[in-house]
CHARMM internal coordinates of N, CA and C (Angstrom, degrees):
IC EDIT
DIST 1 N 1 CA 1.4713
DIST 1 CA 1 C 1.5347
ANGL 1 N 1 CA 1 C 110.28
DIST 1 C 2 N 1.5827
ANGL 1 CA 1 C 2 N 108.29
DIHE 1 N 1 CA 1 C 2 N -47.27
DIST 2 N 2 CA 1.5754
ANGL 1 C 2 N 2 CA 106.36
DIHE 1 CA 1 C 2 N 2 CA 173.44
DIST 2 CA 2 C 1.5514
ANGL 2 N 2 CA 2 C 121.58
DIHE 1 C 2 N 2 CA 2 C -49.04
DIST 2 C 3 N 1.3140
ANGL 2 CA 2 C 3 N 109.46
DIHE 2 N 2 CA 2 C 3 N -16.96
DIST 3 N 3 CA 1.3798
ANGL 2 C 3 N 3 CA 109.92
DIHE 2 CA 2 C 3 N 3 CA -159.74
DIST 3 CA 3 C 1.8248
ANGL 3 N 3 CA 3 C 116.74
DIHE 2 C 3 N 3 CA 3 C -106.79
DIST 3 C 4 N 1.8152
ANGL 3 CA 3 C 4 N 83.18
DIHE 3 N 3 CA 3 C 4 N -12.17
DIST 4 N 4 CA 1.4678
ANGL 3 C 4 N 4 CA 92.73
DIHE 3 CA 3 C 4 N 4 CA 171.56
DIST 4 CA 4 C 1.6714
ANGL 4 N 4 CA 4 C 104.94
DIHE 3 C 4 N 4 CA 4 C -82.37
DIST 4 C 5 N 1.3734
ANGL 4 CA 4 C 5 N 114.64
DIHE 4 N 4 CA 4 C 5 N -27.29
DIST 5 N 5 CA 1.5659
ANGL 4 C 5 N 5 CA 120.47
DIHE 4 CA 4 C 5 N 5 CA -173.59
DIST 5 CA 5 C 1.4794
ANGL 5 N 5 CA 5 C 102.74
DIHE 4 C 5 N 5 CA 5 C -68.02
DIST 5 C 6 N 1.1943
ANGL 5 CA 5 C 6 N 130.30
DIHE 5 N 5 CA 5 C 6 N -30.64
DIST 6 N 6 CA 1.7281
ANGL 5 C 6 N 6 CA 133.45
DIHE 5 CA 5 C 6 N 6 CA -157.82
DIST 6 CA 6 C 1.6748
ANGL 6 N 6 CA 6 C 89.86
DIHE 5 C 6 N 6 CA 6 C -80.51
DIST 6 C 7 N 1.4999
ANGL 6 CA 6 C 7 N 106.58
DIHE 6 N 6 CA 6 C 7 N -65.71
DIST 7 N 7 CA 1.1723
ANGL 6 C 7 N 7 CA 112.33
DIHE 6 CA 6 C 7 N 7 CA 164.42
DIST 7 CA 7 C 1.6978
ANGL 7 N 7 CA 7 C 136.03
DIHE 6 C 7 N 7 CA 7 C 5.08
DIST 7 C 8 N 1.6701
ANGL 7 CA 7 C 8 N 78.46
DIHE 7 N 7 CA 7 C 8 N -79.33
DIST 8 N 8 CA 1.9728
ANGL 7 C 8 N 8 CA 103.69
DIHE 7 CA 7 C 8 N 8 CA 175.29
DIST 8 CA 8 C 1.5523
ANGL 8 N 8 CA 8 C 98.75
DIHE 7 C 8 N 8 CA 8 C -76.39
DIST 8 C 9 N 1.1494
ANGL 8 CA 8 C 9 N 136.85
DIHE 8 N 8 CA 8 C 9 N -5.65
DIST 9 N 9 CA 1.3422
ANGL 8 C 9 N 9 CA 128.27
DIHE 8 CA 8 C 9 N 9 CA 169.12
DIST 9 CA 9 C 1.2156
ANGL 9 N 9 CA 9 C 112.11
DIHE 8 C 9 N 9 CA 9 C -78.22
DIST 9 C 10 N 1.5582
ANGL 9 CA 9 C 10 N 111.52
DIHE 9 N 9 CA 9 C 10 N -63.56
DIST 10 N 10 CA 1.2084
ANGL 9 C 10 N 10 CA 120.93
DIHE 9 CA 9 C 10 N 10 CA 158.28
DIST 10 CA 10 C 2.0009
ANGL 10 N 10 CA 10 C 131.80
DIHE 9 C 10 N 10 CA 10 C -2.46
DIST 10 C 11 N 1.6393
ANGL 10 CA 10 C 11 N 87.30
DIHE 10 N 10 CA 10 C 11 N -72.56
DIST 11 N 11 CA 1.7102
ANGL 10 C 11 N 11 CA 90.12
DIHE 10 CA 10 C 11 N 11 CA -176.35
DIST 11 CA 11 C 1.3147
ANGL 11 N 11 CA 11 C 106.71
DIHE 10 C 11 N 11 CA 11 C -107.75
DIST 11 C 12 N 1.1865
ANGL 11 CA 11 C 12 N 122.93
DIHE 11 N 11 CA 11 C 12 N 18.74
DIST 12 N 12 CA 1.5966
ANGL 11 C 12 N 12 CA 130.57
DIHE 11 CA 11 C 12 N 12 CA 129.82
DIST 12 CA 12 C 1.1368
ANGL 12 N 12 CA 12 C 131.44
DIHE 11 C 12 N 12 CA 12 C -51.72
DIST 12 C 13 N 1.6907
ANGL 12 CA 12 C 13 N 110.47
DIHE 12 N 12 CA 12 C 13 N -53.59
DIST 13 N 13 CA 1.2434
ANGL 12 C 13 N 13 CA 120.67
DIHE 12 CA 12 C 13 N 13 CA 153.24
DIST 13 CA 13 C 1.7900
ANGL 13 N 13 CA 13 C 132.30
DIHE 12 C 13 N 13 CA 13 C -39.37
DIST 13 C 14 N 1.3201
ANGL 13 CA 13 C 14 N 108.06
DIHE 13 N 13 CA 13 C 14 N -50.21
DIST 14 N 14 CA 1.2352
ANGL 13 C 14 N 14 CA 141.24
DIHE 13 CA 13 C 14 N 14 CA -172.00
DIST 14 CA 14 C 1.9142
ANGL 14 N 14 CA 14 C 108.45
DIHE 13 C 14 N 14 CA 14 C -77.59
DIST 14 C 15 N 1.0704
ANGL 14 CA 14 C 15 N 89.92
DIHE 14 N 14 CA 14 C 15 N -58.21
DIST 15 N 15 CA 1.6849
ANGL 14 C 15 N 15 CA 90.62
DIHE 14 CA 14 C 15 N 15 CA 162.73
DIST 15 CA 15 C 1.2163
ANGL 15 N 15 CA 15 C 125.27
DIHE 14 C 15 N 15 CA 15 C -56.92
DIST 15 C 16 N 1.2729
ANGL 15 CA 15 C 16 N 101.57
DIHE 15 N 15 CA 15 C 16 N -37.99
DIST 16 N 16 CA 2.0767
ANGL 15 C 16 N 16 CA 113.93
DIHE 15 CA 15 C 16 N 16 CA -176.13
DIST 16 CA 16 C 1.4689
ANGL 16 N 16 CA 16 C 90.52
DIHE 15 C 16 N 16 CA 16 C -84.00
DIST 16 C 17 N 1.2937
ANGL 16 CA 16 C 17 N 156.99
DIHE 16 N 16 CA 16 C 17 N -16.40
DIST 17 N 17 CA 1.3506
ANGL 16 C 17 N 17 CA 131.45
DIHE 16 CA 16 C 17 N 17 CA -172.91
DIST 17 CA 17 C 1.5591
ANGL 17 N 17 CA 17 C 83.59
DIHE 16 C 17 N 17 CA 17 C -108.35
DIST 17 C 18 N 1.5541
ANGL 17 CA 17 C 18 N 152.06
DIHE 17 N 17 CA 17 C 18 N -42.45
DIST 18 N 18 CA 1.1944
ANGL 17 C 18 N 18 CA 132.14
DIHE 17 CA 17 C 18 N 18 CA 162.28
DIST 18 CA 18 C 1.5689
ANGL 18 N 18 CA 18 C 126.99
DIHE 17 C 18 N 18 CA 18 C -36.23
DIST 18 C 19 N 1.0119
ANGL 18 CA 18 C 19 N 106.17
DIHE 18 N 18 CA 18 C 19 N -42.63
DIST 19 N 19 CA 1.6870
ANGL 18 C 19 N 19 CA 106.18
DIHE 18 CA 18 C 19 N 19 CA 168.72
DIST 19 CA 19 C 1.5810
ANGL 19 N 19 CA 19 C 120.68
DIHE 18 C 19 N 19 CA 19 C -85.47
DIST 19 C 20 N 1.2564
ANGL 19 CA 19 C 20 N 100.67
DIHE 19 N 19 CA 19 C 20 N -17.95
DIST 20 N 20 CA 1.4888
ANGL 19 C 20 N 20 CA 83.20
DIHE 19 CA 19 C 20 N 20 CA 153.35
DIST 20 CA 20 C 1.4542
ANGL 20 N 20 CA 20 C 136.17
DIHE 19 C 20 N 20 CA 20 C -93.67
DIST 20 C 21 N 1.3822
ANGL 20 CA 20 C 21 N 119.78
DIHE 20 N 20 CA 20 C 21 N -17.45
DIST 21 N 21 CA 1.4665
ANGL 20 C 21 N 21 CA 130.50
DIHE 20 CA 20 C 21 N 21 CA 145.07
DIST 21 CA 21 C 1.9208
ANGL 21 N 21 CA 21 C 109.38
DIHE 20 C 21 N 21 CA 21 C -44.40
DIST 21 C 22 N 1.1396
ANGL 21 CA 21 C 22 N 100.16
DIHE 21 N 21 CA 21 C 22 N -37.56
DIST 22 N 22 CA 1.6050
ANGL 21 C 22 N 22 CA 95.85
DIHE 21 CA 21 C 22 N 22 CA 168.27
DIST 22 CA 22 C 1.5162
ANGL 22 N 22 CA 22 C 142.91
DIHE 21 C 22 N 22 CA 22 C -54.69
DIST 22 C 23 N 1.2374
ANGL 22 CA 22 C 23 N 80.90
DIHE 22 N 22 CA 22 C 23 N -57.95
DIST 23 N 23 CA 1.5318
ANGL 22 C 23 N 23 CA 117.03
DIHE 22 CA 22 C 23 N 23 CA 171.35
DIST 23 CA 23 C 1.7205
ANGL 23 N 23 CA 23 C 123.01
DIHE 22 C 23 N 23 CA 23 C -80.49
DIST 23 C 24 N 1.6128
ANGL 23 CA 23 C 24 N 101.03
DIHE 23 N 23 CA 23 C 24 N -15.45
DIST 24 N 24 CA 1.6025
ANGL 23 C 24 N 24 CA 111.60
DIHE 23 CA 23 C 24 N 24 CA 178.97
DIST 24 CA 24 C 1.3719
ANGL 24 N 24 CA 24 C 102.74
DIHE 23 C 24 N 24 CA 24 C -144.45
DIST 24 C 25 N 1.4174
ANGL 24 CA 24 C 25 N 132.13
DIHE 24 N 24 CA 24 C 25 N 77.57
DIST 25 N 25 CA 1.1080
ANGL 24 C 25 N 25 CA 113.26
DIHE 24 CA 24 C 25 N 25 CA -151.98
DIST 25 CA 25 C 2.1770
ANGL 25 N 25 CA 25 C 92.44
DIHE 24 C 25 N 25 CA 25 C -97.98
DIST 25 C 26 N 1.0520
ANGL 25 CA 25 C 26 N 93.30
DIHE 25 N 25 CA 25 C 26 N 7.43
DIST 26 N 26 CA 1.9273
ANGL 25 C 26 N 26 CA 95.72
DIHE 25 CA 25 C 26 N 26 CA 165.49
DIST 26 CA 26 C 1.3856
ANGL 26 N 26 CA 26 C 117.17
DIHE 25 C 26 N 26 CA 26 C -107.19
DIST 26 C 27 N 1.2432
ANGL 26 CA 26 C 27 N 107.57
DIHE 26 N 26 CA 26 C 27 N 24.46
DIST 27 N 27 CA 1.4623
ANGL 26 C 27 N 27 CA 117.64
DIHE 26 CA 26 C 27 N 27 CA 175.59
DIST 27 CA 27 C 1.1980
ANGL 27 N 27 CA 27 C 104.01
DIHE 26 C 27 N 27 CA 27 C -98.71
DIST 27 C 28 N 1.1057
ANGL 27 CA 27 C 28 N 133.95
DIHE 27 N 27 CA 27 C 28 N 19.87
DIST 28 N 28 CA 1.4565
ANGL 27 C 28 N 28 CA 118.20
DIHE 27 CA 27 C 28 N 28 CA -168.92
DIST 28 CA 28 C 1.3472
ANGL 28 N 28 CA 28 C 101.42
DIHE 27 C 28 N 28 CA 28 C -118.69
DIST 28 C 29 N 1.2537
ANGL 28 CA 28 C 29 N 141.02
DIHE 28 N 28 CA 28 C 29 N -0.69
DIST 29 N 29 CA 1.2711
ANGL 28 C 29 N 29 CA 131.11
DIHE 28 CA 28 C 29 N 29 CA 124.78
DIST 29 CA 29 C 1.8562
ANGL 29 N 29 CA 29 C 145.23
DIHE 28 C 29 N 29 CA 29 C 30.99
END
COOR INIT
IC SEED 1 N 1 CA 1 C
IC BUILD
């Protein structure tokens, strides 16, 4: 179960820095 939670942290993570490349795409810097 712990490992399904790291998981969803994981591409939480990954999603939230994709949308911000979206939304800031000169942030990538």
């Amino acid at each position: 179960m712990g490992e399904l939670i790291r998981s969803n942290k994981e591409l939480s993570k990954i999603l939230l820095d994709i949308l911000g490349d979206l939304t800031n795409p000169l942030g990538d810097m």
